[in-house]
C-alpha positions in Angstrom: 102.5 121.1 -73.9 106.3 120.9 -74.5 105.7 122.1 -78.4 103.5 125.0 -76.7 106.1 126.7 -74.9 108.6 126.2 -77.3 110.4 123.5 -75.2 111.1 126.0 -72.6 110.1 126.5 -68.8 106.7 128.4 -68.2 108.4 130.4 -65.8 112.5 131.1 -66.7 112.4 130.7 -70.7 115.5 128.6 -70.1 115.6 125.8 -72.9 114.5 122.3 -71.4 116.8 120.6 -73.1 119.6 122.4 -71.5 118.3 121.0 -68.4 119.9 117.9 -66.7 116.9 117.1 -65.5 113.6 116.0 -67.3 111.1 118.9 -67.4 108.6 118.8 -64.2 105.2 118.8 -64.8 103.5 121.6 -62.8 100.2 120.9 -61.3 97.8 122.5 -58.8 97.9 120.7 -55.8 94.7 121.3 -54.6 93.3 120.7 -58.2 95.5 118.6 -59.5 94.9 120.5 -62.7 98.7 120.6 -65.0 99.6 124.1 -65.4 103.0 123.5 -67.5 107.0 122.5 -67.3 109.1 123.4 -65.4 112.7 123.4 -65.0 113.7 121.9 -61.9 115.0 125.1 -60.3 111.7 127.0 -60.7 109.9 124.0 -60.1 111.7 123.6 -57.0 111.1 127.5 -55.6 107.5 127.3 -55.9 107.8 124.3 -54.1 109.6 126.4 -51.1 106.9 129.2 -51.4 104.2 126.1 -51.5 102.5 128.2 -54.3 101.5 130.8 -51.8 101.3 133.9 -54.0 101.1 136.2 -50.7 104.5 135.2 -50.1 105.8 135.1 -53.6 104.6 138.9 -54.0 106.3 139.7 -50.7 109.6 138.1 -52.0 109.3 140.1 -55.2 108.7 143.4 -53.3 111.5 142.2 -51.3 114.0 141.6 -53.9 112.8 145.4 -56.0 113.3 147.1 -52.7 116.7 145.7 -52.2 117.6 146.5 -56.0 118.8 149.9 -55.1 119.9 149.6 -51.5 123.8 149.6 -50.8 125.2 148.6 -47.3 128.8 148.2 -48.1 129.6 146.9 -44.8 127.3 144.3 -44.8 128.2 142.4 -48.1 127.5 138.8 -48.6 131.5 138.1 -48.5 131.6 139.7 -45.3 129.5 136.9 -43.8 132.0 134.1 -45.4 135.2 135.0 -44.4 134.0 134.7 -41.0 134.9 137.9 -40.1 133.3 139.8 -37.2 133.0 143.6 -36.4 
């Protein structure tokens, strides 16, 4: 499996090697049928969407919809200086 994907994650393309990790072995968890490797990152955010594809489309609609959106007064360093309005 590692030869088949070119000894890179399934899901990022990022080299295994270059992980400090070993490679996780994805698997169905209602199956328990292998589905690749992972690196740990994406191996760990499909374990936070608990390979519920309803919610993993949501957060990609999410993240597209968010692509072009620009709230300048509500930027992510605003929130850690601590500042308030």
């Amino acid at each position: 499996m590692f030869v088949e994907q070119g000894g890179r994650c399934a899901i990022c393309d990022q080299f295994l090697s270059d992980s400090q990790k070993r490679p996780a072995i994805d698997h169905d968890h209602m199956t328990g049928v292998i589905r690749g490797l992972l690196c740990d990152p994406c191996n760990k955010g499909l374990g936070h969407f608990r390979d519920r594809l309803d919610v993993m489309r949501r957060a990609v609609e999410y993240l597209e919809s968010a692509k072009n959106k620009t709230v300048p007064q509500y930027r992510y360093e605003f929130f850690q200086s601590g500042a308030s309005k």
